[in-house]
C-alpha positions in Angstrom: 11.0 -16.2 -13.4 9.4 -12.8 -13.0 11.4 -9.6 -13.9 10.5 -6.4 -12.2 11.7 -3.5 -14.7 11.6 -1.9 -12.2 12.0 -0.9 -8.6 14.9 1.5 -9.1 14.5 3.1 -12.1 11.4 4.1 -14.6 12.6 1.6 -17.9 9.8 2.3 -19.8 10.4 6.1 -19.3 14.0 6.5 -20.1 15.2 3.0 -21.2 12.8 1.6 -23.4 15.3 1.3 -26.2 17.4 -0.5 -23.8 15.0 -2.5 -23.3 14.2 -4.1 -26.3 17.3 -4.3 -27.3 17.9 -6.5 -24.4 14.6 -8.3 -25.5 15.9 -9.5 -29.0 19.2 -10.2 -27.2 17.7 -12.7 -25.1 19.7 -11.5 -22.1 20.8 -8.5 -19.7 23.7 -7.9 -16.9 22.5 -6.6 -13.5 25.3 -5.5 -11.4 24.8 -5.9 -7.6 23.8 -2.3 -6.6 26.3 -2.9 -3.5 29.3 -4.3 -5.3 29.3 -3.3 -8.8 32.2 -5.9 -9.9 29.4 -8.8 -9.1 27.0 -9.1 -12.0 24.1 -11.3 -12.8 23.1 -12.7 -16.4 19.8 -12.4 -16.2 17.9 -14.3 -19.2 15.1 -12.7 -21.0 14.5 -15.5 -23.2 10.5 -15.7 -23.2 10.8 -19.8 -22.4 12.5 -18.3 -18.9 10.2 -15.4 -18.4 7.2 -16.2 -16.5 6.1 -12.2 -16.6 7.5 -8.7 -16.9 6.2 -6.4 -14.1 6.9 -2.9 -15.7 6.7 0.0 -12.7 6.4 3.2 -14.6 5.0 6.8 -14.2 5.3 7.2 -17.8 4.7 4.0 -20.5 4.2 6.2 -23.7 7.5 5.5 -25.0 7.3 1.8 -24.7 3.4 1.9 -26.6 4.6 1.3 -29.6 6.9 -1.5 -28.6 4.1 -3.5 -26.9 2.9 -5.5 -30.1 6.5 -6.7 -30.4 6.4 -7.9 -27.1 3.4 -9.7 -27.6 4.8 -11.2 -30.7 7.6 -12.9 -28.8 5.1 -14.5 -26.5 5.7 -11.8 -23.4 3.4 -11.9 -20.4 3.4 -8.9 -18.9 1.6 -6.4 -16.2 2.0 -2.0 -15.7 2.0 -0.9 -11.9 1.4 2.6 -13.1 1.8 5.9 -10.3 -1.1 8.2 -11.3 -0.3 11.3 -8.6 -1.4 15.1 -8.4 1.8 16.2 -6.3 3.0 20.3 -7.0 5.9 20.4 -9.2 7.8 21.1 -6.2 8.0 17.7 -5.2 7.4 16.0 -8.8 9.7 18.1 -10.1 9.4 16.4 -14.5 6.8 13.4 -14.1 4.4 13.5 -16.9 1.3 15.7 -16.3 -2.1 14.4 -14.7 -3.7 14.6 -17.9 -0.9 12.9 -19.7 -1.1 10.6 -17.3 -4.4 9.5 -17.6 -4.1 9.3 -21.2 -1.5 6.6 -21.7 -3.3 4.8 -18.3 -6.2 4.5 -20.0 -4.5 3.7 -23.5 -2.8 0.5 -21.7 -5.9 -0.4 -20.1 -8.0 0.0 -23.4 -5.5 -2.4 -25.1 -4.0 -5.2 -22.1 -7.3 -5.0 -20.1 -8.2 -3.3 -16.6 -6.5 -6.3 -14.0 -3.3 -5.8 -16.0 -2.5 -2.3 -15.3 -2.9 -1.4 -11.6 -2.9 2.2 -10.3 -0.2 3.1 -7.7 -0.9 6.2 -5.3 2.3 6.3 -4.0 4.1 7.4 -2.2 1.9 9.6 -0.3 3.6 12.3 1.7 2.0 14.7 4.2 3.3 18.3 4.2 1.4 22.0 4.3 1.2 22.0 0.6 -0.1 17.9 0.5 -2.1 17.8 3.4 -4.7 15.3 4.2 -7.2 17.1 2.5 -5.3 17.9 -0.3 -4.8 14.0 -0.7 -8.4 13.3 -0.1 -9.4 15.6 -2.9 -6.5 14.0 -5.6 -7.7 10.6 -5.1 -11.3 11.1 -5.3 -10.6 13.1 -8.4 -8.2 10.5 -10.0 -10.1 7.5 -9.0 -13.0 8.6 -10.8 -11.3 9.0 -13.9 -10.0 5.5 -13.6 -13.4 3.9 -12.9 -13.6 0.9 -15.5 -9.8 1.2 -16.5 -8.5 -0.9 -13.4 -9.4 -2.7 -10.2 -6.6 -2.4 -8.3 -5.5 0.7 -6.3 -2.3 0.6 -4.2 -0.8 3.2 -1.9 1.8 3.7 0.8 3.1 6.5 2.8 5.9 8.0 2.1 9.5 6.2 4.0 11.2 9.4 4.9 15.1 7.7 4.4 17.9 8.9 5.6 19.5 10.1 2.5 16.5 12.0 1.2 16.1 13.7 4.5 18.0 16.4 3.6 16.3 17.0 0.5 13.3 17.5 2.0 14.5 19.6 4.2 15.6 22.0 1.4 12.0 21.6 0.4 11.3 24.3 3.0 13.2 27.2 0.5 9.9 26.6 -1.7 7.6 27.0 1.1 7.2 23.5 1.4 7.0 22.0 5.1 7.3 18.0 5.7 4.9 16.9 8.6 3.7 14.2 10.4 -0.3 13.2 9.7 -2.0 13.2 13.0 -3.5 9.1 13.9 -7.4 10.4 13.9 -6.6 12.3 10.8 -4.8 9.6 9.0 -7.5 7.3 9.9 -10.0 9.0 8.6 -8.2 9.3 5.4 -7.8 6.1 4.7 -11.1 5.4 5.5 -12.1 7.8 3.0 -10.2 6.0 0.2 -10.9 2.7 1.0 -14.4 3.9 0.0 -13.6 6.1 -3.1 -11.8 2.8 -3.5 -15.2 0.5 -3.6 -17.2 3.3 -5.5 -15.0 3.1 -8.0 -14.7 -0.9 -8.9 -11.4 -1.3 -7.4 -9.7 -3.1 -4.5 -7.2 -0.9 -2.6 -4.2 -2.5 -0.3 -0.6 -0.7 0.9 2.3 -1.5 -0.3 4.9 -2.5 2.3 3.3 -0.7 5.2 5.1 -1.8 8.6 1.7 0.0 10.6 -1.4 -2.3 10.0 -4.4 -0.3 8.5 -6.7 -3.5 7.9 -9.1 -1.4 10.5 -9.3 1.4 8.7 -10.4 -1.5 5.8 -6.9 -0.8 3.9 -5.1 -4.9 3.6 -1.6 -5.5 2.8 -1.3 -5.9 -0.8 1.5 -7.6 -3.4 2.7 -5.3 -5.5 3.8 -8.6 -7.5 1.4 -10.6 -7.5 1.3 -14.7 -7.3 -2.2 -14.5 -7.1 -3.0 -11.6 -9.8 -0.9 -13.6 -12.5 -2.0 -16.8 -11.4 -5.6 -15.4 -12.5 -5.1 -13.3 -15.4 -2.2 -15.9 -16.9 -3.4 -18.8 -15.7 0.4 -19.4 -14.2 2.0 -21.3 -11.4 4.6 -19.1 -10.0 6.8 -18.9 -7.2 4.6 -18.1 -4.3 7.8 -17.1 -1.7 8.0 -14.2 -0.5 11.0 -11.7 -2.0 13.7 -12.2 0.8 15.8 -9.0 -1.0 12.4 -6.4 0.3 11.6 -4.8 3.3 9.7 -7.3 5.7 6.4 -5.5 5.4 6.8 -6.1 1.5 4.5 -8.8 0.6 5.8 -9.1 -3.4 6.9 -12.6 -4.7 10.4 -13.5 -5.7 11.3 -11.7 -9.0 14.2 -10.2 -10.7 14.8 -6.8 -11.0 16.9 -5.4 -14.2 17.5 -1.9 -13.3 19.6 0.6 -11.5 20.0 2.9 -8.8 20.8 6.7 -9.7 19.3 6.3 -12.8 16.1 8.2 -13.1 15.4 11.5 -13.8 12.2 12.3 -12.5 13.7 14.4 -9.2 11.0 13.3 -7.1 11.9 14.8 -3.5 11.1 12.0 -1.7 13.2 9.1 -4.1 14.0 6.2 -1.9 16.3 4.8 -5.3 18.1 8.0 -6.1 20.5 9.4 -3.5 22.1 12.1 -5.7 19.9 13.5 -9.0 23.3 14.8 -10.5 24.5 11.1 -10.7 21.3 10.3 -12.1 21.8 12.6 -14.8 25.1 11.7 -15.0 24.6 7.8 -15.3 21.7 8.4 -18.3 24.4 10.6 -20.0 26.5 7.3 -20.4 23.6 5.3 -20.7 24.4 3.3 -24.1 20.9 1.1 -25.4 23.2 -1.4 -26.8 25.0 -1.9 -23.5 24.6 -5.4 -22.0 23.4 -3.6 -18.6 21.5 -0.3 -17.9 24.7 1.5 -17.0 28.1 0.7 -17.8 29.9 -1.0 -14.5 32.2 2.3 -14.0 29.1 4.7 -13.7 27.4 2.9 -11.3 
């Protein structure tokens, strides 16, 4: 079994406690995000854990915790979001420069194909224009030559319950737009070479449009093939049937939550109201069974 920790919520940013407790337990609940009363024991035994697929923005607070996790015979893999976004839109992630610190920290100790650099999502507007993305990835990408081979991106799914949000981006100056196709092309052109020049493979994550001609492949976030090499394991190679068609990821578990995380990102596909969020890590209780208690969620 693989556990994603996770789609919906940064654990290693806010829940690391949790986490571990959860570790030594052996075991967590997961309610169903669409029916709270139903809820999954989910065992995190390490004889039933194939690998832990952490997705993160900000894995300092789980550092320390890492040789623990290795001690109890843990398999495990960072997809880490390195982005240069204004604070407008990334309202309380962690700096670029603290960013690239605790990348290159995790890379130094687990290795370069363990920890895979997410560019995502990407979202076109007057202040994040094609240019200005152009410019971030080059820069970024260069500072993560040697410390990964994988570079994933998407474009930013503009939902239904975070249209409104962006819209309120416009009181901040801040105007959502669409990329024009020549414009876009070029782009990705552009970082499927920064891409090469910098030792690493870049694919999209769960892209419906097919950019294999602007040399940009659909990619697995979670990865049969990735831990198949670096683990030498035989896992599962179905596709997730809980993800988006266009998601190419592998069955896994995930542990966490929605309307848990507090970064305030403007374009948050897993947080429909930031007050909840707040609200739900308020009651959030590391010795808990789940992430958030039943009635919260």
């Amino acid at each position: 079994m693989i556990i994603s920790a996770s789609r919906r919520t940064d654990v290693p940013a806010f829940y690391s406690d949790w986490f571990m407790k959860r570790i030594e337990a052996g075991h967590c609940d997961v309610p169903n995000p669409y029916n709270s009363k139903q809820v999954t024991k989910v065992s995190l035994k390490p004889e039933d854990v194939d690998v832990i697929v952490f997705w993160t923005r900000n894995a300092s607070p789980l550092l320390l915790r890492l040789e623990e996790l290795d001690r109890r015979g843990y398999r495990y893999t960072f997809l880490y979001t390195l982005m240069d976004n204004p604070r407008a839109i990334d309202p309380r992630c962690p700096t670029l420069e603290e960013g690239l610190a605790t990348f290159k920290n995790l890379s130094d100790r687990l290795g370069p194909e363990r920890v895979m650099w997410r560019y995502d999502p990407i979202l076109f507007s007057n202040v994040t224009t094609p240019e200005f993305h152009r410019k971030s990835y080059e820069a970024i990408s260069k500072r993560l030559r040697g410390y990964t081979n994988r570079s994933i991106i998407s474009v930013a799914n503009i939902y239904k319950k975070v249209r409104q949000r962006l819209k309120n981006l416009s009181e901040k100056g801040i105007e959502v737009m669409e990329c024009p196709e020549k414009t876009f092309g070029d782009l990705m052109r552009f970082m499927a070479s920064v891409a090469r020049e910098s030792g690493m493979v870049l694919s999209t994550c769960a892209q419906e449009r097919d950019l294999t001609v602007y040399g940009v492949f659909p990619g697995k976030c979670i990865d049969d093939d990735l831990i198949g090499m670096v683990f030498g394991l035989e896992v599962s190679h179905a596709k997730d049937p809980s993800q988006r068609k266009a998601c190419g990821c592998v069955t896994s578990k995930d542990i966490g939550m929605y309307d848990t995380c507090l970064y305030g990102c403007a374009y948050c596909y897993a947080t429909t109201s930031f007050d909840r969020a707040k609200e739900s890590y308020r009651k959030h209780d590391p010795e808990a069974p789940s992430l958030i208690a039943r009635s919260s969620s």
